[in-house]
Structures are given as C-alpha cells and as structure tokens.
C-alpha positions as CSV (number, residue, x, y, z in Angstrom):
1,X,152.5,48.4,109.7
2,X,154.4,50.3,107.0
3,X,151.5,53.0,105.6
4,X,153.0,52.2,101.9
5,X,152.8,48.2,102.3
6,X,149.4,48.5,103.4
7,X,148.8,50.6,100.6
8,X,150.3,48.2,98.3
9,X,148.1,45.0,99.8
10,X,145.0,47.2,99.7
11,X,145.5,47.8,96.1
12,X,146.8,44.1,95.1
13,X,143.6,42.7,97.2
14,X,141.0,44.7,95.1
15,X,143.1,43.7,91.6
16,X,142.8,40.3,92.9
17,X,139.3,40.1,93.7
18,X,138.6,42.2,90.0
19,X,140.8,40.2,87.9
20,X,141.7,37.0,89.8
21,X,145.2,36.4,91.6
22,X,146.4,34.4,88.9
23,X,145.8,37.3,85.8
24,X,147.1,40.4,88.2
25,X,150.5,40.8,87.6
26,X,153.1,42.5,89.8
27,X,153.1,45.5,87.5
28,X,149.4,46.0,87.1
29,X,149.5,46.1,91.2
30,X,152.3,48.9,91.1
31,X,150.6,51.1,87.9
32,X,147.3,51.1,90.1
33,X,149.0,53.0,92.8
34,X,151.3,55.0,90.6
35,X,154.1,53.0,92.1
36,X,157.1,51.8,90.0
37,X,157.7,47.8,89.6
38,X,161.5,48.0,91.0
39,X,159.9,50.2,94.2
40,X,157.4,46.9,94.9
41,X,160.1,44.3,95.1
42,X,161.1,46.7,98.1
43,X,158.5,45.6,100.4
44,X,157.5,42.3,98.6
45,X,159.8,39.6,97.3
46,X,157.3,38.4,94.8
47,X,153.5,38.1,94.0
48,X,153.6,35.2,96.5
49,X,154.7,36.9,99.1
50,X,152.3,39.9,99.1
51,X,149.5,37.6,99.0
52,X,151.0,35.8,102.2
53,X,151.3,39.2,103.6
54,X,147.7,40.0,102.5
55,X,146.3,37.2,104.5
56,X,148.4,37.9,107.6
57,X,147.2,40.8,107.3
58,X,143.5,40.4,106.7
59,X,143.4,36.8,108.5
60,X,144.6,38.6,111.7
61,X,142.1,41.1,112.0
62,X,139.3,38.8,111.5
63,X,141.0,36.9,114.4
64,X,141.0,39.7,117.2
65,X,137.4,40.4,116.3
66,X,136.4,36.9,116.6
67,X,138.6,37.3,120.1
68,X,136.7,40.3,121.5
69,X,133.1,38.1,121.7
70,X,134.4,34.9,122.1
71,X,135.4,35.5,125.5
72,X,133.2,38.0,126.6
73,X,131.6,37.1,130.1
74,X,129.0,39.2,129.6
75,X,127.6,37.2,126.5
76,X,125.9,33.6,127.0
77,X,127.1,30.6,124.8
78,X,124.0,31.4,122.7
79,X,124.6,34.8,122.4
80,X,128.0,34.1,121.2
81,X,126.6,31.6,118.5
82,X,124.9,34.3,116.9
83,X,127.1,36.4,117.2
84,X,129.6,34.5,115.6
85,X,127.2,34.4,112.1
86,X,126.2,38.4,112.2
87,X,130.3,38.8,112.7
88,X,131.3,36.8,109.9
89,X,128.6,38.7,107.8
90,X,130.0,42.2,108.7
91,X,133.4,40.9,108.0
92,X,131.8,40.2,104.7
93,X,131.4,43.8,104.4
94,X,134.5,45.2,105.7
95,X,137.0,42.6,103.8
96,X,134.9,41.9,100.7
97,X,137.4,41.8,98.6
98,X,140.0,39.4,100.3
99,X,137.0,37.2,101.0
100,X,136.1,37.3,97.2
101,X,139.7,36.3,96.6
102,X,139.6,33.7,99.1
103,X,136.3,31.8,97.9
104,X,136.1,32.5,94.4
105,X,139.7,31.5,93.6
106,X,140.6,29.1,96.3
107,X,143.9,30.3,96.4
108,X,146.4,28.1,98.6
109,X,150.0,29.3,97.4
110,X,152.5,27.5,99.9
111,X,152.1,25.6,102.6
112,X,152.6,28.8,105.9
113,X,149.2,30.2,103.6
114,X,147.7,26.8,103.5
115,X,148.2,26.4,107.5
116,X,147.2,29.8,108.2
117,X,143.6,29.3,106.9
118,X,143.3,25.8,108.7
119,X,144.2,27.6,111.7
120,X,141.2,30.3,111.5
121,X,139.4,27.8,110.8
122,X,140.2,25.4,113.3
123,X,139.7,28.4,116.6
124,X,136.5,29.1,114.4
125,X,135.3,25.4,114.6
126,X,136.8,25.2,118.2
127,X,135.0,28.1,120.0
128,X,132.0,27.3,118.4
129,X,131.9,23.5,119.7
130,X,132.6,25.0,123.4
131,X,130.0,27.1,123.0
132,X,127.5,24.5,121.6
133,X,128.8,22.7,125.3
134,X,127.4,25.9,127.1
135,X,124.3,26.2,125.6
136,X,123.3,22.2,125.4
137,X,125.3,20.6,128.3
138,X,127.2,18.1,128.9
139,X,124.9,15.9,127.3
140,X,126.0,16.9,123.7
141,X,129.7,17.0,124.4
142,X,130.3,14.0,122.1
143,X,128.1,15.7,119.5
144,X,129.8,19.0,120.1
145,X,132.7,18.7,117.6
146,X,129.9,17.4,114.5
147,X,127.6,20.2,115.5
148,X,130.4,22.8,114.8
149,X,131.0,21.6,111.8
150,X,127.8,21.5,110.7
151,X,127.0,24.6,111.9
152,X,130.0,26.5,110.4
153,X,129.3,24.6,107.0
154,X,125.9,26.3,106.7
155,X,127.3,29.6,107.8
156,X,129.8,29.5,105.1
157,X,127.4,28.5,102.4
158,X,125.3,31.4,103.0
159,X,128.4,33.7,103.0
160,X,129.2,31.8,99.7
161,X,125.9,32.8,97.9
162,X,126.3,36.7,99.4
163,X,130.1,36.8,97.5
164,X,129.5,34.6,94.5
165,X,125.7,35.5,93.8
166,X,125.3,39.2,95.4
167,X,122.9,37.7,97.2
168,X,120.9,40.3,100.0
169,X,120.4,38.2,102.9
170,X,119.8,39.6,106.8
171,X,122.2,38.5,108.9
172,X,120.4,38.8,112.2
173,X,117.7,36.2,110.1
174,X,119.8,34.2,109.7
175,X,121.5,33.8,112.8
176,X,118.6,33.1,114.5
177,X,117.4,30.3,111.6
178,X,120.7,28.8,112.2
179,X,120.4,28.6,116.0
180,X,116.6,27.4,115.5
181,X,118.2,24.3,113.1
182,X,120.9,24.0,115.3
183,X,118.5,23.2,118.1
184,X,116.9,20.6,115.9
185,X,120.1,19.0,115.0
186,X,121.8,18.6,118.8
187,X,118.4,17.5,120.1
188,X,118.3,14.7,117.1
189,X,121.7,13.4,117.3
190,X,121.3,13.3,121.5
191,X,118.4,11.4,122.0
192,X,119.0,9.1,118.6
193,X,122.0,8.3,119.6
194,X,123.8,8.5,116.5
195,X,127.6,7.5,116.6
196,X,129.7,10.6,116.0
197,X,131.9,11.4,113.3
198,X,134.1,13.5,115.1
199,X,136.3,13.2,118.0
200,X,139.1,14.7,120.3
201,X,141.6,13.0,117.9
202,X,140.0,15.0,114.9
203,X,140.1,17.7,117.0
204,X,144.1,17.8,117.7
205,X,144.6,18.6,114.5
206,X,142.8,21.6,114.5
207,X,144.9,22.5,117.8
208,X,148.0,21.7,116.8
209,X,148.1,24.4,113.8
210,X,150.3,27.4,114.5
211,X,147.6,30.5,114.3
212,X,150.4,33.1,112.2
213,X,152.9,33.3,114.5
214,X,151.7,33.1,117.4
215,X,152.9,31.2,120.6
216,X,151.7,28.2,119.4
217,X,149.2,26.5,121.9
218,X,149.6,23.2,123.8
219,X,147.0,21.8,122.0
220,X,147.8,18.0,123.6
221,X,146.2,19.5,126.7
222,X,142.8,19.2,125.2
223,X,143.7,15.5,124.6
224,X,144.7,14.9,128.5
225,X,141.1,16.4,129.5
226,X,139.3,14.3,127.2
227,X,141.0,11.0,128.1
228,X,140.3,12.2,131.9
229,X,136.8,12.7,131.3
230,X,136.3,9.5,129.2
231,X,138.3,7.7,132.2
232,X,136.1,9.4,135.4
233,X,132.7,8.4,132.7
234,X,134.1,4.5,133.3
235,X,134.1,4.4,136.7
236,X,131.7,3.9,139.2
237,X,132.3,7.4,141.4
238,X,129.3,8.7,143.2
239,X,127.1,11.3,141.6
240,X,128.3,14.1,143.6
241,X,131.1,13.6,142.6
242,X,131.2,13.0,139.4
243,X,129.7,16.3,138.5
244,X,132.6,18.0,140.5
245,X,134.8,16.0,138.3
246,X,133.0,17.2,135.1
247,X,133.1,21.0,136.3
248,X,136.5,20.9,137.1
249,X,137.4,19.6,133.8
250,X,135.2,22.3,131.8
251,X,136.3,24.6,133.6
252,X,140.3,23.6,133.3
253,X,139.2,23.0,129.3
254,X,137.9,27.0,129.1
255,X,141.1,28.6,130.3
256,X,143.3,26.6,127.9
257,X,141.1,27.7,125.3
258,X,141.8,31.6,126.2
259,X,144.2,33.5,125.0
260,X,146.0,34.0,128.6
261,X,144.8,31.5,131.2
262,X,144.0,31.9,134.2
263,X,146.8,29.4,135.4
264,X,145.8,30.2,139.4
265,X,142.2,28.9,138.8
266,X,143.6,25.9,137.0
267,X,146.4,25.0,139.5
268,X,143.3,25.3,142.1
269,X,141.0,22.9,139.9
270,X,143.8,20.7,139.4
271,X,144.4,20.2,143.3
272,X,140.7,19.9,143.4
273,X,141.2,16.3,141.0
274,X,144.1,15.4,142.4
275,X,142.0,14.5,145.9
276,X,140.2,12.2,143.7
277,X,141.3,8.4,144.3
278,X,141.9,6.8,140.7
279,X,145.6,5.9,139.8
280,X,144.6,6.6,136.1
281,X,143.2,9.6,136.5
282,X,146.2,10.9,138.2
283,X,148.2,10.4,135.2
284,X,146.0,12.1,133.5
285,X,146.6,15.7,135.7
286,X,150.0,15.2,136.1
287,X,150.2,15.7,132.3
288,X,147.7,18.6,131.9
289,X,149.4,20.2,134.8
290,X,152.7,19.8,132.6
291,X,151.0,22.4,130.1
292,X,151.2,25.6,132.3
C-alpha cells in the first residue's frame, strides 16, 4: 500500500475514534498530517471512501491473523477457542482505535462496508462452530451454530466494556471462563434436548458474503454436506458405516472451509461416498463434487 494513504487512514482513524466519524471533517484529517485538502481528494474520493478504505484495511489484517491459528494443525479445537478470545483482545490493543470507531459509533456507511463486517463476522462465527464440532463431537453438531453465537456474543461484550468503559480485564481469564461456560452450555443444550435456533440455512448466509474481494467461496457446498448428513442420519446403514459416512463428510466440510483445499483428499473422500448405496445420497456428492 501507498506509505501516504496509510498515513492518511492512520491519521483519519485516530480523528475518528477522538471526535467521532460524523464531526471529523475532511480538512481536520488533512491539517493533522500537514497535508492540504485538494492533496486528499488524490487518494480518497470522499470521507466515505477513506473510511471504506480504513476497514479494508484494518478488517484485512484482523482476517490473516484470525487465518494463521485457525488452521494451525498443531493447535486442538480447544486451543483454537481460546485462542480465538486472547486474539481478539490483542487486536484490541493493536487496532484500538478503529475498533473504538467501529463499536462506539456503529458506523455502516454503504452497503460494500455493511457486507464487509458481516463477512468477518460470519468466518468468525463459522470457524468457531467447527471448532465447537472438534472439541464436543458430533453430538453437538446441531447445537454447534447456537454455541458460536453464543460464544462470540459474550466475547464481544467483554471487548465492549474494555473500549467503552477502559475496563482492565485478563484476557487469558477470560478465555478460559468462556471455555468453562461454554462447556456448561453444549453439555445443557445436548442432553436437554433443546430445539435449536440455528441451522445450515442460517448459516448460508453467513457463507454467501463476499469477504473484501476475495474469490468468493462456494458457500452452497456447506448446504450439500448438511443435506447429506441429515439424509445418511435417516436411514438405517450399519454402524460401521455410518461413522465412515460422518468422517468423510467432516472431513470433506474442513477443506471447504480452508482457504486452499485440499481438492485430492476431497476427490478421494468423495469416491469413498460414492460406494455407498443410496440414490439420494448420490445426488447429494454429485453436487458437492461440482464445487471443486
């Protein structure tokens, strides 16, 4: 990036998060840099556009650290759950201001802002319900999507009294709270057997969202899995079997959900289903294989 744009953002994000977006003007933005208001309008069309440009910006870097854990094989599912809270916490730190801007003014401009944030926090939402998966099983998958939300509601209220308040709070303390209360809640909504709130077709429109620019994912591939899983849960298939099934599947889900998948070991788990006698369930692969 241009050295003098991301001076420019730098010094319209701390105006922002000092004065609020809506009292910083363009020429307040240019005088804090010793910049003249004509030489702005070079880089940025309007206020609207350097704040687009700020969250790009700042959005994007929050999104390739969130990338560097979230498919570490080194780290369990748990691991990565707390992980996820001490990360947005030292995010806190790094992008204070922008995050200031974010919560305190609730700032949605135009609609390529207003999808960019539902997109962060859609992978957000999304990695954290796989990992919920990993660390509970396959028992809590139709609980997985609520428990994200849950959990990622929490996290953000305690970031929320850190910005707003100046609250001290320890992330690693809290992780480890929120991981203890996430326990409590998985376990209580698995063996009640409460109805959830939350399913795959909730969840498409989390995975449909462009992420800023990116090759935008084939998020109706997460739809094909779960309509094969529900399918195979239907039918009387031995237990053996069954649990192949379910493994293949998780494992077919994972690499869609990465960045570059690994489309040998899907082709292979693919194959794998396709031995698998159900007309219905054929259909099913034939249309997830269509994704790669």
């Amino acid at each position: 990036m241009n050295d003098k744009k991301l001076q420019i953002m730098e010094a319209a994000v701390k105006s922002f998060a000092d004065k609020g977006y809506h009292a910083t003007s363009i020429h307040v933005i240019a005088e804090s840099i010793g910049m003249a208001k004509g030489s702005l309008y070079f880089y940025f069309s309007s206020k609207e556009d350097l704040l687009v440009s700020i969250c790009h910006h700042y959005v994007g870097l929050m999104v390739e650290k969130q990338r560097s854990f979230a498919q570490d094989p080194k780290l369990s599912a748990r691991e990565r759950l707390v992980k996820q809270v001490i990360l947005h916490f030292q995010q806190l730190e790094e992008h204070r201001d922008f995050l200031v801007v974010l919560m305190r003014e609730r700032v949605e401009v135009n609609d390529e802002m207003h999808r960019m944030l539902l997109s962060f926090q859609g992978k957000v939402i999304m990695d954290c319900q796989q990992n919920i998966i990993e660390a509970y099983g396959e028992a809590v998958r139709p609980y997985s999507f609520d428990g994200a939300v849950m959990f990622n509601a929490v996290l953000s209220g305690y970031l929320g009294m850190v910005v707003l308040y100046q609250n001290r709070l320890d992330p690693e303390q809290i992780s480890l709270f929120m991981l203890d209360r996430l326990d409590d809640m998985m376990k209580s909504m698995k063996e009640g057997g409460a109805t959830p709130l939350l399913t795959a077709v909730e969840l498409e429109k989390f995975c449909n969202l462009d992420m800023f620019g990116d090759k935008k994912r084939n998020s109706n591939v997460f739809l094909e899995i779960e309509a094969a899983r529900l399918l195979i849960e239907n039918h009387e298939i031995q237990d053996d079997q069954i649990e192949e099934i379910r493994s293949s599947l998780h494992l077919i889900e994972k690499e869609f959900a990465k960045e570059q998948p690994h489309k040998v070991l899907i082709k292979g788990m693919l194959a794998l289903l396709k031995t698998i006698k159900i007309n219905e369930l054929k259909k099913h692969i034939v249309k997830i294989e269509s994704y790669l």
